[in-house]
ROSE-4610 file (N, C-alpha, C; in Angstrom, 1 decimal, always signed):
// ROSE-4610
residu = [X/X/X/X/X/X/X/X/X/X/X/X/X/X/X/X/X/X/X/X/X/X/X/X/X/X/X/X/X/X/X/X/X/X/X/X/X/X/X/X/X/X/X/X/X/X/X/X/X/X/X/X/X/X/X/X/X/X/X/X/X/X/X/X/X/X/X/X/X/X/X/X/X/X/X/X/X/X/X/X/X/X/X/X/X/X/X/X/X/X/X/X/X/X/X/X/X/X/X/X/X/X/X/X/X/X/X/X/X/X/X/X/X/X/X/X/X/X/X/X/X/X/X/X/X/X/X/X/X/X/X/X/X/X/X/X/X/X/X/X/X/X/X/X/X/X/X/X/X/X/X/X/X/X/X/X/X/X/X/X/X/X/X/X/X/X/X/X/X/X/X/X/X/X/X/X/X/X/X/X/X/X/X/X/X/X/X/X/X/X/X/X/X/X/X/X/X/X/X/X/X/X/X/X/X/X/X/X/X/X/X/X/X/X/X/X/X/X/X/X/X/X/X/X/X/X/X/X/X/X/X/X/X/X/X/X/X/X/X/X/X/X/X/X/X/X/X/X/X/X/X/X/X/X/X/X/X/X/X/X/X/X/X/X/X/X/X/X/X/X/X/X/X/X/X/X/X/X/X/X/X/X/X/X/X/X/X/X/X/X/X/X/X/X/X/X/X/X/X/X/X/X/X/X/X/X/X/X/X/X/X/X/X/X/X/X/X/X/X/X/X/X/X/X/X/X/X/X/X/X/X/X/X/X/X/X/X/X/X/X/X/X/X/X/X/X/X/X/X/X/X/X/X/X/X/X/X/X/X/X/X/X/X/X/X/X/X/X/X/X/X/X/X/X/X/X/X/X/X/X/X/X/X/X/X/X/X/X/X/X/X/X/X/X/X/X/X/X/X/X/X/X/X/X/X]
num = [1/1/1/2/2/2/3/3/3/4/4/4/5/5/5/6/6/6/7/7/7/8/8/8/9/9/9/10/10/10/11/11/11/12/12/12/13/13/13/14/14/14/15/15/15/16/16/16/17/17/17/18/18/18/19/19/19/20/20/20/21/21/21/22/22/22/23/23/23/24/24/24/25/25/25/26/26/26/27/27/27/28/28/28/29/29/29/30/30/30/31/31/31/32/32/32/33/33/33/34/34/34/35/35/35/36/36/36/37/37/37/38/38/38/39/39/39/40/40/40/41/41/41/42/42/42/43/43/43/44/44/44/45/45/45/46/46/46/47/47/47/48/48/48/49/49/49/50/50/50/51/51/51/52/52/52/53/53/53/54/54/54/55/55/55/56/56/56/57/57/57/58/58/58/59/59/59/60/60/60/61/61/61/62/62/62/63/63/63/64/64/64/65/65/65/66/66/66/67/67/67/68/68/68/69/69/69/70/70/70/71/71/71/72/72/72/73/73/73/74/74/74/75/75/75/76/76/76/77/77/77/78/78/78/79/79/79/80/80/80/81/81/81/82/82/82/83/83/83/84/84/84/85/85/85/86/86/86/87/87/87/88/88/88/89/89/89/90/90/90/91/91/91/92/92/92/93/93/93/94/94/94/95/95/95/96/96/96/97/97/97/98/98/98/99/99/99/100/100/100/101/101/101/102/102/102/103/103/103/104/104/104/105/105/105/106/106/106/107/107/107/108/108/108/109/109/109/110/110/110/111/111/111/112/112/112/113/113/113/114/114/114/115/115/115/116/116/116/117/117/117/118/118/118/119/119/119/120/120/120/121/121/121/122/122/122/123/123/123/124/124/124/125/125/125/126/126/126/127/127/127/128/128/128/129/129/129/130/130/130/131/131/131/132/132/132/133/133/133/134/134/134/135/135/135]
x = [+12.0/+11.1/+9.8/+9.2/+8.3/+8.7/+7.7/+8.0/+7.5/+8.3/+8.0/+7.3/+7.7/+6.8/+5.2/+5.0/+3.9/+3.1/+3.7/+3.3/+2.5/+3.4/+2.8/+1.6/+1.9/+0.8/-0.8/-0.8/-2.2/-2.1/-1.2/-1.4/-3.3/-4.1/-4.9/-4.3/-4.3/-4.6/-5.1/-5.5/-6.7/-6.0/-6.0/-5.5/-6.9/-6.5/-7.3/-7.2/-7.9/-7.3/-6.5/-5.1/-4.8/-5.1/-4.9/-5.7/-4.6/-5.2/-4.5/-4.7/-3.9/-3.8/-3.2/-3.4/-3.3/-4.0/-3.3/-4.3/-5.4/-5.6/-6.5/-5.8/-4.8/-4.6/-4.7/-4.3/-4.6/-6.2/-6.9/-8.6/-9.0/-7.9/-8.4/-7.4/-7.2/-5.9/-5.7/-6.0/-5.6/-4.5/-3.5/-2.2/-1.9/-2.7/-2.4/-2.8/-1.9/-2.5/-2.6/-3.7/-3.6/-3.5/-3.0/-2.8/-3.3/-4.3/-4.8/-4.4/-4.2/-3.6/-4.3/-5.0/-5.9/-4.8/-4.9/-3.8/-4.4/-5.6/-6.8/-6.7/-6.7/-6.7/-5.3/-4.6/-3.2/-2.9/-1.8/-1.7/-0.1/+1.0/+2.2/+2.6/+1.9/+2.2/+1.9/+2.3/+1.9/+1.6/+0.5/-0.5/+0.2/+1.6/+2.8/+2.6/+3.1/+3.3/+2.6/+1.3/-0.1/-0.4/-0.7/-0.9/+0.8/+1.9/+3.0/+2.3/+2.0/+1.7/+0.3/-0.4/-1.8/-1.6/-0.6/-0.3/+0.7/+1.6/+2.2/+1.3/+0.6/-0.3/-1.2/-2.0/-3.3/-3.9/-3.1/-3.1/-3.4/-2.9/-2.6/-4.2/-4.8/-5.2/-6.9/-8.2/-9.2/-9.6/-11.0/-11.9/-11.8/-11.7/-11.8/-10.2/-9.5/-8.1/-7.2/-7.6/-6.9/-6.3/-5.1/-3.7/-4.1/-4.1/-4.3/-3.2/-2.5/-1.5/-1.7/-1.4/-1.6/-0.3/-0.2/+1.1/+0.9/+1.0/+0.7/+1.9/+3.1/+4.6/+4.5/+4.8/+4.8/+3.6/+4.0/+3.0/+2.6/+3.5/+3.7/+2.9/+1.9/+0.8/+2.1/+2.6/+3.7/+4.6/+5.1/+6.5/+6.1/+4.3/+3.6/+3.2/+3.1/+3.1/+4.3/+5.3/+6.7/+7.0/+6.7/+7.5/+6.1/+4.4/+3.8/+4.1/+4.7/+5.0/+6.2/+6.8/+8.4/+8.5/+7.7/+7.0/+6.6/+6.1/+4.6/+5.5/+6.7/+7.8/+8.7/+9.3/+9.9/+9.0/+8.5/+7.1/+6.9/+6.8/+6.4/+7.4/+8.8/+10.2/+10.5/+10.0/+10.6/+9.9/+8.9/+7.4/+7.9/+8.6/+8.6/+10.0/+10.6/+12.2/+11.7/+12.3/+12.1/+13.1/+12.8/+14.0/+14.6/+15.7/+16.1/+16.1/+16.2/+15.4/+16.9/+16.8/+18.1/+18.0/+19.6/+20.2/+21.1/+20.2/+20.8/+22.3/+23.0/+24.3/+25.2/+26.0/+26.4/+27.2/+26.8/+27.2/+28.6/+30.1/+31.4/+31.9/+32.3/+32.4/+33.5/+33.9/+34.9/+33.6/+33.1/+31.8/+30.7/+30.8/+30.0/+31.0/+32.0/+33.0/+33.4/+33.2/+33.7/+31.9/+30.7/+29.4/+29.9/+30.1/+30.1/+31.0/+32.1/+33.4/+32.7/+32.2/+31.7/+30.6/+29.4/+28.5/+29.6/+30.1/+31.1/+31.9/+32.3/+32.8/+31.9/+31.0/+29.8/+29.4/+29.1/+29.0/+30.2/+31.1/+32.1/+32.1/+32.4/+31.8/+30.6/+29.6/+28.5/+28.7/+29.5/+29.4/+30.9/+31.5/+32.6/+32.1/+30.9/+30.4/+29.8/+29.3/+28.7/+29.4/+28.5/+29.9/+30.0/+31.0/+32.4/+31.4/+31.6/+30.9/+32.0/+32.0/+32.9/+32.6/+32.4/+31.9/+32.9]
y = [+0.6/+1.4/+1.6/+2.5/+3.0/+3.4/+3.5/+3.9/+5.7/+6.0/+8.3/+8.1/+7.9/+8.0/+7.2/+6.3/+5.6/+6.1/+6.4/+7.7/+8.8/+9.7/+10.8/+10.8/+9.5/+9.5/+9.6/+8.8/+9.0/+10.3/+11.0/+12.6/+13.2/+14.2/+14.7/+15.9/+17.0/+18.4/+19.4/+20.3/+21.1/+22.7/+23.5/+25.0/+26.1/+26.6/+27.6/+29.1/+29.8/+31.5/+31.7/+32.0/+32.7/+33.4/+33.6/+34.3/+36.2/+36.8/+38.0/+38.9/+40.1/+41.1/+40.9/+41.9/+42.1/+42.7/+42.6/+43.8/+42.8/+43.2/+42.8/+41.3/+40.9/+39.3/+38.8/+38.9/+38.0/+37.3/+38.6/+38.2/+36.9/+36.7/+36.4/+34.7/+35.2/+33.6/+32.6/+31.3/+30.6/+30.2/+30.2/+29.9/+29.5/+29.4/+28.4/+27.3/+26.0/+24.4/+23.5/+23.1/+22.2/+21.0/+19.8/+18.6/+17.5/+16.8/+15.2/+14.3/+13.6/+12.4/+11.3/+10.3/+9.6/+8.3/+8.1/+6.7/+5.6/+5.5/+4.2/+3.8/+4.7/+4.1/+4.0/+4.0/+3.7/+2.3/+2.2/+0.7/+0.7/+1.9/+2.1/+1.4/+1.8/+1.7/+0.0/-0.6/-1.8/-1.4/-2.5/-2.3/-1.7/-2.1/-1.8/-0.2/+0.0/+1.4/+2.3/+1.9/+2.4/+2.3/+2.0/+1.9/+2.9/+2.6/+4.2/+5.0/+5.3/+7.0/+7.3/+6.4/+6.5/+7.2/+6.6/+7.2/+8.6/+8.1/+9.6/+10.4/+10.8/+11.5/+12.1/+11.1/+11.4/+12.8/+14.0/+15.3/+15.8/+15.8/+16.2/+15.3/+14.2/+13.5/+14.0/+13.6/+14.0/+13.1/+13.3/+12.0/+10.6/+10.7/+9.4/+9.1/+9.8/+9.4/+9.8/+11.2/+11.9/+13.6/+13.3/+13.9/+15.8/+17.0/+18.0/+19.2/+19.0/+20.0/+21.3/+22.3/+23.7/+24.5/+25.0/+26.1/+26.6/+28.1/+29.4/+30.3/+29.4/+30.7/+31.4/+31.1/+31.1/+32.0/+32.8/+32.9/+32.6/+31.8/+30.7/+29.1/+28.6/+27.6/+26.2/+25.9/+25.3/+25.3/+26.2/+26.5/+25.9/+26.5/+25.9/+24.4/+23.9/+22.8/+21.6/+22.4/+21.6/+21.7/+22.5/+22.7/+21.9/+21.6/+21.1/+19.3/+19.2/+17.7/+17.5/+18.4/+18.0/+18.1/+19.0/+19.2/+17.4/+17.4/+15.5/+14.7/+14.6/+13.8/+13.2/+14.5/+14.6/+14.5/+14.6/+14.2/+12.9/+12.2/+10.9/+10.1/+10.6/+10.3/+10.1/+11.2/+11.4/+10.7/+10.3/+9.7/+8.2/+7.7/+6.2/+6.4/+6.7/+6.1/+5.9/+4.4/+4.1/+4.5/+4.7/+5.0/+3.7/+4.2/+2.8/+2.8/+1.8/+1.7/+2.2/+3.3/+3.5/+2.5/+2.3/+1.3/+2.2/+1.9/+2.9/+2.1/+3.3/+2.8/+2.2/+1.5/+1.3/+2.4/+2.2/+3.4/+2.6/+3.4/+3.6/+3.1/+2.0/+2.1/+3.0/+3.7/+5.0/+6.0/+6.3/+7.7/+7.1/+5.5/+5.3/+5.4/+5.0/+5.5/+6.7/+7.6/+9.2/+9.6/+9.3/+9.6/+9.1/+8.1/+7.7/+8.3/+8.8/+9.4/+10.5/+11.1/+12.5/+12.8/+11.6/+11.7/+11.5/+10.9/+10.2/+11.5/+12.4/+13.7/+14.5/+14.8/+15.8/+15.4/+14.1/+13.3/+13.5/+13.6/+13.9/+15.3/+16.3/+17.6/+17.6/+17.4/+17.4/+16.9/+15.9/+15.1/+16.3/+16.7/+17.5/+18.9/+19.2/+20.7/+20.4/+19.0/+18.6/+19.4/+19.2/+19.9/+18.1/+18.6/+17.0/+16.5/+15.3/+14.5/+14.8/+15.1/+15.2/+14.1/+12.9/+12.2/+11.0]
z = [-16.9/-16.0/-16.7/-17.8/-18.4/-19.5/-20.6/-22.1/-21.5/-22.7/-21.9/-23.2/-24.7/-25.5/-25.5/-25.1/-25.0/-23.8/-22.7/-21.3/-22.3/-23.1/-24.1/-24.9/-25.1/-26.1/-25.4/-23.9/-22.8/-22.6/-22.7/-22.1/-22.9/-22.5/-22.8/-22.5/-23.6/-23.8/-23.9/-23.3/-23.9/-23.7/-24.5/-24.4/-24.0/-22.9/-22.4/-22.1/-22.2/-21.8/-20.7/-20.8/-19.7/-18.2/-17.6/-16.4/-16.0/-15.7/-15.1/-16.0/-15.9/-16.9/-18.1/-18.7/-20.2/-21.2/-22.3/-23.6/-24.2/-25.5/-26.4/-26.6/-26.8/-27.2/-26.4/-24.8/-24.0/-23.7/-24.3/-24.1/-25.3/-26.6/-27.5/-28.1/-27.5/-27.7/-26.5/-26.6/-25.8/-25.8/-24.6/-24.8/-23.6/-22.8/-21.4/-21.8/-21.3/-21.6/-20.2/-20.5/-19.3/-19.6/-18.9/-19.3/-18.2/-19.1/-18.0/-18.0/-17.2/-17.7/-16.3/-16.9/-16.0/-15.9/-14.4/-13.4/-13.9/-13.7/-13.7/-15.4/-16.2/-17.3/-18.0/-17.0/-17.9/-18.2/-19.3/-19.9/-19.6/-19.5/-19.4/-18.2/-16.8/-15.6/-15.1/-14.2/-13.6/-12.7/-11.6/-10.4/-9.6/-9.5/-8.7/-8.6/-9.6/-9.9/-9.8/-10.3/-9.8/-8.7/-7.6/-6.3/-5.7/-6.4/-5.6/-5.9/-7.1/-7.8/-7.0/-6.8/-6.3/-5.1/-4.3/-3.0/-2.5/-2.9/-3.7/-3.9/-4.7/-5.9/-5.4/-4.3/-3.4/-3.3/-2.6/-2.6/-4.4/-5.3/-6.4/-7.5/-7.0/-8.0/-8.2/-8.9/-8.3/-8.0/-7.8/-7.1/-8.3/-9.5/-10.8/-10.8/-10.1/-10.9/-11.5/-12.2/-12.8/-12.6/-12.9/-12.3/-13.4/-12.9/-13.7/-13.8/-14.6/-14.7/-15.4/-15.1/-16.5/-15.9/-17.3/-17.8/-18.2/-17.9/-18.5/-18.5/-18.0/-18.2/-19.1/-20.2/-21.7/-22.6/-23.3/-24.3/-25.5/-25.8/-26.3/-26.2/-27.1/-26.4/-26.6/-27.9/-28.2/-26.8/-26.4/-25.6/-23.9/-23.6/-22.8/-22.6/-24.0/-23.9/-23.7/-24.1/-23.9/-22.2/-21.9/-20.0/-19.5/-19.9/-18.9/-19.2/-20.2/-20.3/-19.8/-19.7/-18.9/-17.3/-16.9/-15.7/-14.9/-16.0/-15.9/-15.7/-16.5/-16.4/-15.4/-15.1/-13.8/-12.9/-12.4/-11.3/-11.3/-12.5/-12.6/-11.7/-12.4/-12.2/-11.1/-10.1/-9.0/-8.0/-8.1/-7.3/-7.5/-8.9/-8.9/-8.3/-8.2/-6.7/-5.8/-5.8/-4.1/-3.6/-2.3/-1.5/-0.7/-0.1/+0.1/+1.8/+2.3/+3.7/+4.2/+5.4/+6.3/+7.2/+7.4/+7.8/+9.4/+10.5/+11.5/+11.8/+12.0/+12.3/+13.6/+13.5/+15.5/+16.1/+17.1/+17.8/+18.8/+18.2/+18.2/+19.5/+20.3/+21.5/+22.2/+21.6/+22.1/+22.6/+21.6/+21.8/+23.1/+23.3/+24.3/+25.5/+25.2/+27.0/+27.2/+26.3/+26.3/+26.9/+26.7/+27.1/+29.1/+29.5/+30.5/+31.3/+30.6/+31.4/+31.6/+30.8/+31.1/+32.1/+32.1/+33.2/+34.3/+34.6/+35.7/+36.2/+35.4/+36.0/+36.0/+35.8/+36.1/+37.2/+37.5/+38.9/+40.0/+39.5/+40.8/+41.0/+40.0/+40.4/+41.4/+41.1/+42.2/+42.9/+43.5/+44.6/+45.6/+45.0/+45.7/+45.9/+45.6/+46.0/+47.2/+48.0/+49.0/+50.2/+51.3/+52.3/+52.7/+53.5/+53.9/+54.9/+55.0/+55.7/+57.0/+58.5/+59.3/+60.5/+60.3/+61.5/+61.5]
């Protein structure tokens, strides 16, 4: 499928301040990470794959191509940085399955004479609520 270590190594990192409340460390440590990782310059992926992800991705991607993740669970910039690459991963993962084309099924020739019997008595019901033809 794809090398994950050679994937890794195109990752871009950059650690930023957190956002929301907090004391004095939150103002002073960066420990949110974001991670780029540009489609167009990948060497891991084939055109194939690039043109899924491209489409897939579309919502998620910017205008050059490149995919922007950040994680801030953690206070931890380390611990952050392990869940936004595992995050990347499974994403990637789940975007390259193809699905497999459904195959509609036949339809049971019992469930088609049990459909017809049933119009057929709904039909004689209404035909016996008539009044009687007397001529």
């Amino acid at each position: 499928m794809y090398n994950k270590e050679a994937l890794i190594q195109e990752l871009n990192f950059k650690a930023i301040r957190s956002s929301g409340s907090g004391g004095q460390h939150v103002n002073k440590v960066s420990s949110k990470v974001e991670l780029s990782f540009s489609l167009n310059d990948s060497v891991v992926f084939d055109d194939i794959q690039k043109t899924r992800l491209e489409k897939k991705l579309q919502n998620r991607l910017t205008n050059d191509g490149v995919l922007i993740l950040q994680c801030g669970e953690s206070r931890s910039q380390h611990k952050n940085k392990e869940l936004v690459i595992k995050r990347f991963l499974d994403m990637m993962e789940n975007v390259l399955i193809v699905q497999k084309k459904r195959v509609p099924t036949k339809i049971p020739k019992s469930v088609i004479r049990k459909r017809i019997k049933s119009k057929r008595n709904q039909s004689l019901k209404k035909e016996n609520r008539k009044k009687p033809d007397l001529d």
